[in-house]
KEKE-3310 file (N, C-alpha, C; in steps of 0.2 Angstrom, whole numbers, plus 5000, padded with zeros to 4 digits):
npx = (5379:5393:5391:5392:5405:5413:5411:5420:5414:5415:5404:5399:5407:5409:5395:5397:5405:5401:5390:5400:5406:5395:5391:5401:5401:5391:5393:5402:5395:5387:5393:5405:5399:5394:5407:5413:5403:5405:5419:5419:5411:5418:5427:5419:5417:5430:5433:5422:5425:5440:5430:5424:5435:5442:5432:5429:5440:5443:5430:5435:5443:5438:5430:5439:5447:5433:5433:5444:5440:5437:5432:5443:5446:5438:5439:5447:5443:5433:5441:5444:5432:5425:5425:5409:5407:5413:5412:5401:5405:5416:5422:5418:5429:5441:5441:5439:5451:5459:5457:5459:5475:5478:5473:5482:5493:5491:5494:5482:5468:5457:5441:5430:5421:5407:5397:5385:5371:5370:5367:5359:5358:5353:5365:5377:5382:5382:5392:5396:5406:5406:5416:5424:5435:5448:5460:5469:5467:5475:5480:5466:5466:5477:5473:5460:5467:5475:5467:5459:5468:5468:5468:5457:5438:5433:5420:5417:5405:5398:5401:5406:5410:5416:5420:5429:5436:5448:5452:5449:5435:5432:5417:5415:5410:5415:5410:5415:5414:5402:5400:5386:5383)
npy = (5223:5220:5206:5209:5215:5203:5195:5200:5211:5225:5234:5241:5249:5258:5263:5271:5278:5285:5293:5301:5308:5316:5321:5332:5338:5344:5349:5359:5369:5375:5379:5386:5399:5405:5410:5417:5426:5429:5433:5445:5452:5455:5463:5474:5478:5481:5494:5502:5501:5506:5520:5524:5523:5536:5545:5546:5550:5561:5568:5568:5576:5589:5592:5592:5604:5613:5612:5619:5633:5644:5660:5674:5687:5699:5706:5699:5690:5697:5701:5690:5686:5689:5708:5718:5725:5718:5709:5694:5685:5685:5684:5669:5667:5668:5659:5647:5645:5646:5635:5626:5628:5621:5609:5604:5604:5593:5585:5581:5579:5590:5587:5593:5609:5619:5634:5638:5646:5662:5660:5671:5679:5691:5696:5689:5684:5666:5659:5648:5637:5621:5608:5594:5582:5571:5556:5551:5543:5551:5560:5569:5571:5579:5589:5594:5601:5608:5617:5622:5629:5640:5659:5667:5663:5648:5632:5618:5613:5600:5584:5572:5556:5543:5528:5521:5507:5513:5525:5538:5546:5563:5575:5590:5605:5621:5634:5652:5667:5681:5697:5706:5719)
npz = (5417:5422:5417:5402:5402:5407:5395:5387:5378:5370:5368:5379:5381:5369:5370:5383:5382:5371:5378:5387:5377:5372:5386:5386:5377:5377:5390:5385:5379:5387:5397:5393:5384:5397:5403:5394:5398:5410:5409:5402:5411:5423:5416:5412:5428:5432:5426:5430:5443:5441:5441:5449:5459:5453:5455:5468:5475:5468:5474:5487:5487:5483:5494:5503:5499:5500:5512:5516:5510:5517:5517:5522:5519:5511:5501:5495:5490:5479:5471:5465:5457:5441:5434:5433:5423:5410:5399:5395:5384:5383:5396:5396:5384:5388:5399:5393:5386:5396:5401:5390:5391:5403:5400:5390:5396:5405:5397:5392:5378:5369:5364:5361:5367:5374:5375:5388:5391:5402:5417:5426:5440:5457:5464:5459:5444:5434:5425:5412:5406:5396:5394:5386:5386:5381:5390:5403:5419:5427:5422:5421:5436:5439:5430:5435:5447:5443:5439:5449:5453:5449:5447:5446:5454:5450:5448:5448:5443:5435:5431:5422:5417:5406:5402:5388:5376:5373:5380:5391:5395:5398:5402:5407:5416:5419:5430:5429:5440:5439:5445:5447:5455)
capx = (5385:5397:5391:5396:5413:5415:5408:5423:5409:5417:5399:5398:5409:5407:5389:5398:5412:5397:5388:5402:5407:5388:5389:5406:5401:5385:5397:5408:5391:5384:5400:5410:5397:5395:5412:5415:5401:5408:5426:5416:5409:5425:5431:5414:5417:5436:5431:5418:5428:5442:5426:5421:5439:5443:5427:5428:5447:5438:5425:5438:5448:5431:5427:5447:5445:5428:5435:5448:5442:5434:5436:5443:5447:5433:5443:5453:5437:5431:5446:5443:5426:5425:5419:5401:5407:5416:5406:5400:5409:5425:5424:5420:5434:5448:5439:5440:5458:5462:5455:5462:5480:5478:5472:5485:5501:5493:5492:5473:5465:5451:5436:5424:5417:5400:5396:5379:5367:5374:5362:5359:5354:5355:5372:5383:5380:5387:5398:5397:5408:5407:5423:5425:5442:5450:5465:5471:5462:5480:5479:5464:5465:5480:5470:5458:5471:5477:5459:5460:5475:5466:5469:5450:5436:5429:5418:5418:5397:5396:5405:5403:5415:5416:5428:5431:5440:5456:5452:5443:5432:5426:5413:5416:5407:5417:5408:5416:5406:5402:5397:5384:5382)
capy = (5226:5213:5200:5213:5216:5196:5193:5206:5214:5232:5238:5246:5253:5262:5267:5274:5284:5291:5297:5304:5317:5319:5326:5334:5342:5348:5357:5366:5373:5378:5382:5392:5405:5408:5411:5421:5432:5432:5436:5452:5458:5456:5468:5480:5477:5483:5500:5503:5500:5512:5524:5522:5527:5543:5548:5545:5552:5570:5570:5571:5584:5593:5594:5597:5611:5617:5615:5625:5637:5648:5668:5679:5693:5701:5709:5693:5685:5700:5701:5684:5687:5698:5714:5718:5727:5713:5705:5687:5682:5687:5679:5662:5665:5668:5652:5642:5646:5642:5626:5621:5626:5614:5603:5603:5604:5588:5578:5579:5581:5592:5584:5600:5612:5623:5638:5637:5652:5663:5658:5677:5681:5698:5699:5687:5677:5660:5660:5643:5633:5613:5606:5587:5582:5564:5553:5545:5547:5555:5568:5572:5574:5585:5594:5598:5604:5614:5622:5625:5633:5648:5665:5668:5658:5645:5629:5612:5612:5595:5580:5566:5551:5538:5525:5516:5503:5517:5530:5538:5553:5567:5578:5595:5611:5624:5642:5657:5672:5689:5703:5709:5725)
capz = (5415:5426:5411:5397:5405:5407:5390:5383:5372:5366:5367:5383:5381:5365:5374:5386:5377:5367:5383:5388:5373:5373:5390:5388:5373:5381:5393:5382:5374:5391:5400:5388:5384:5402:5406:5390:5400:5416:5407:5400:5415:5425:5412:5417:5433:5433:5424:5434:5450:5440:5439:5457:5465:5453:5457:5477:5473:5466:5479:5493:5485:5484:5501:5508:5496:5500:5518:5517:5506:5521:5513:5528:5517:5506:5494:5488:5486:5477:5466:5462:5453:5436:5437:5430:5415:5410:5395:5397:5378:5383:5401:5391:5381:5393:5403:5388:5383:5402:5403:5385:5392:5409:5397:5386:5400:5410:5393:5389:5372:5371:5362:5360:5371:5373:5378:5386:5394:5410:5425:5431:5449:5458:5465:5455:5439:5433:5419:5412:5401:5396:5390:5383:5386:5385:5392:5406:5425:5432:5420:5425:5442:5439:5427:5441:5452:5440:5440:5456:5455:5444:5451:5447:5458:5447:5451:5443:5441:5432:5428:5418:5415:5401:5399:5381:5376:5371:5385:5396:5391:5403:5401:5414:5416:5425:5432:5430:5442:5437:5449:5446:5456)
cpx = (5391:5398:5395:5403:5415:5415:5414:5420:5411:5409:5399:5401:5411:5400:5392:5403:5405:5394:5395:5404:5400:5387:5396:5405:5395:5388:5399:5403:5388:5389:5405:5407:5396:5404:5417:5412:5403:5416:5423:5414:5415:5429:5427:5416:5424:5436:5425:5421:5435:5440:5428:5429:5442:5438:5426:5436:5444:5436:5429:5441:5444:5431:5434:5445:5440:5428:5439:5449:5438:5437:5436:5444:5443:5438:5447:5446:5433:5434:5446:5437:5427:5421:5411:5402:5411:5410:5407:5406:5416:5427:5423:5425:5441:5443:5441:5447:5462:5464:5459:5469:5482:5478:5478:5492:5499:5491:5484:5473:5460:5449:5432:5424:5412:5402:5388:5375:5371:5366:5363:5358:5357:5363:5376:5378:5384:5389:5399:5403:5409:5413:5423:5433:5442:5458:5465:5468:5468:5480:5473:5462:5469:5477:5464:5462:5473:5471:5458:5462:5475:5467:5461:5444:5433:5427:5417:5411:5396:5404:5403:5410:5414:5422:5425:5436:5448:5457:5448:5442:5428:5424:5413:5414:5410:5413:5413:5409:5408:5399:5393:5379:5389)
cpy = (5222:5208:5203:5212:5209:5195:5196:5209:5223:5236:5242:5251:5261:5267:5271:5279:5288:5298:5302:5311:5317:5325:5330:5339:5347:5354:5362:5370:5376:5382:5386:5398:5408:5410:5417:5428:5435:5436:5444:5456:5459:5463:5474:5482:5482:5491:5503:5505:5506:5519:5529:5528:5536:5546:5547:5551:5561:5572:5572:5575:5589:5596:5595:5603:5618:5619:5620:5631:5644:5655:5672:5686:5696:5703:5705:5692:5692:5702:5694:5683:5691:5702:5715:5721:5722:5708:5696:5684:5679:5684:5672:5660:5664:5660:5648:5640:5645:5638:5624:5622:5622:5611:5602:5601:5599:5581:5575:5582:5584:5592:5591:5604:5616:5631:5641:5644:5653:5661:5665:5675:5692:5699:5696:5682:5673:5664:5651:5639:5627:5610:5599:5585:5572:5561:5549:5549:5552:5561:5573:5574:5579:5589:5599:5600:5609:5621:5626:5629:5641:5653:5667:5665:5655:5639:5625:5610:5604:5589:5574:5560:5544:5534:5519:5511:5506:5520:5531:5545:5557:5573:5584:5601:5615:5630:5645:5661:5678:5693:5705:5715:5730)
cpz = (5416:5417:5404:5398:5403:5401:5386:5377:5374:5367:5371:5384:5375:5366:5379:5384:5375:5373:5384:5384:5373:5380:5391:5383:5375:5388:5392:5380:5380:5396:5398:5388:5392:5404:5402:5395:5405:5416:5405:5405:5421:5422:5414:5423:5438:5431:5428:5442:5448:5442:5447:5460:5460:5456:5465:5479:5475:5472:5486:5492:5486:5491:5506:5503:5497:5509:5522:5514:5511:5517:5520:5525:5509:5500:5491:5486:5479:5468:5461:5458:5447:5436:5433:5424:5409:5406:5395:5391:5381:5392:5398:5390:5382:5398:5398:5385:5391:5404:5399:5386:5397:5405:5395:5392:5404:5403:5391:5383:5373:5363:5358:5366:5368:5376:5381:5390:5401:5412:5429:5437:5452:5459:5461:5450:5438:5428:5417:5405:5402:5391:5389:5382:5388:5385:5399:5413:5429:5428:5419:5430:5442:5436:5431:5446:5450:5439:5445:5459:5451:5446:5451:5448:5452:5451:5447:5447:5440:5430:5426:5415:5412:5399:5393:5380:5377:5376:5387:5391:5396:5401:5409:5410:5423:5425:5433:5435:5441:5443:5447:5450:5455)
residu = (UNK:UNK:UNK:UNK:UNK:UNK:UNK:UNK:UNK:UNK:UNK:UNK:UNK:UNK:UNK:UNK:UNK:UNK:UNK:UNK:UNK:UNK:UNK:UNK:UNK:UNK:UNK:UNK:UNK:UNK:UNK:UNK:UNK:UNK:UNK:UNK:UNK:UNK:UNK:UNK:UNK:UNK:UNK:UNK:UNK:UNK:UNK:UNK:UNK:UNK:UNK:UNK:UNK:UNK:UNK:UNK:UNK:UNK:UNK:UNK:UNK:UNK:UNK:UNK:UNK:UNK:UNK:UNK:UNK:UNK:UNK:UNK:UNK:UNK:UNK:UNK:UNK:UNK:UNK:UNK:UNK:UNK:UNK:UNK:UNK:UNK:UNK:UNK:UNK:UNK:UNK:UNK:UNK:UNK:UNK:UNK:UNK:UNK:UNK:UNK:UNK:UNK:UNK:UNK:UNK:UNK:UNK:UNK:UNK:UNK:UNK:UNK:UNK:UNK:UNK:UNK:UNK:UNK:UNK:UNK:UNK:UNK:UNK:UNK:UNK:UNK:UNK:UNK:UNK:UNK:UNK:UNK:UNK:UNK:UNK:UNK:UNK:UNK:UNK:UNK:UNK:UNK:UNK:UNK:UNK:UNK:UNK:UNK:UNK:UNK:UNK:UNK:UNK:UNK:UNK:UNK:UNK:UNK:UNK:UNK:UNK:UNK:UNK:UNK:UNK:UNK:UNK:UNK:UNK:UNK:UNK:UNK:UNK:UNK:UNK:UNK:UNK:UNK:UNK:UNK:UNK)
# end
């Protein structure tokens, strides 16, 4: 190479320019799609980790809630279930017309809901409804606070959360309970 150089022969260096876009172009095409992937799951990762703390968020409200919801006085708790003549439809549809006014007062859309089989038992039955609601995770936590805040005992059975490119989209199942003696 010394003698090339001395010699001022241009080739080597044309051989070695080539090499170089050779292996620089060989980077772009192995280096870029890796980092396009890593930029994509950064993005997962971010939403995911969103997921994580509403849902760590819920789960403590849950249990201050479930902690201080001791019943010292039967008859509230008693007043808080409906009564047994008290037809399933029409508890549905006072739940349903509940839920979709929270919804509406903390800025959620409501998607759809169900209305799916009561879950008898001897002394109380469920009373279910599935509601589909979406927007943003603050107005969903208020929207369960507001649940909370029902004068009738209900219970946030299910939930399911999906986040999209526009918003987020949660799937919840509250119980109503019926007396049933």
């Amino acid at each position: 190479m010394k003698e090339l150089i001395a010699k001022g022969s241009n080739n080597w260096v044309k051989t070695t320019g080539v090499y170089i876009i050779i292996i620089l172009a060989l980077l772009r095409f192995l280096i870029y799609p890796l980092y396009a992937s890593l930029k994509d799951r950064r993005a997962i990762y971010a939403d995911q980790q969103e997921t994580y703390l509403l849902k760590s968020r819920l789960l403590q409200q849950a249990r201050q809630t479930r902690d201080a919801g001791d019943v010292k006085d039967p008859d509230k708790m008693i007043d808080s279930l409906y009564p047994h003549d008290a037809r399933v439809s029409d508890i549905q549809t006072e739940l349903l017309a509940s839920l979709a006014k929270c919804a509406e007062k903390n800025s959620l859309n409501v998607l759809g809901f169900e209305m799916p089989e009561v879950v008898n038992s001897e002394k109380i039955s469920e009373v279910p409804v599935v509601i589909r609601l979406s927007g943003n995770a603050e107005s969903f936590v208020n929207f369960l606070k507001s649940v909370q805040g029902n004068k009738k005992m209900l219970q946030i059975k299910t939930m399911d959360i999906s986040i999209s490119s526009e918003s987020m989209t949660f799937l919840v199942t509250v119980n109503a309970f019926r007396m049933e003696v």
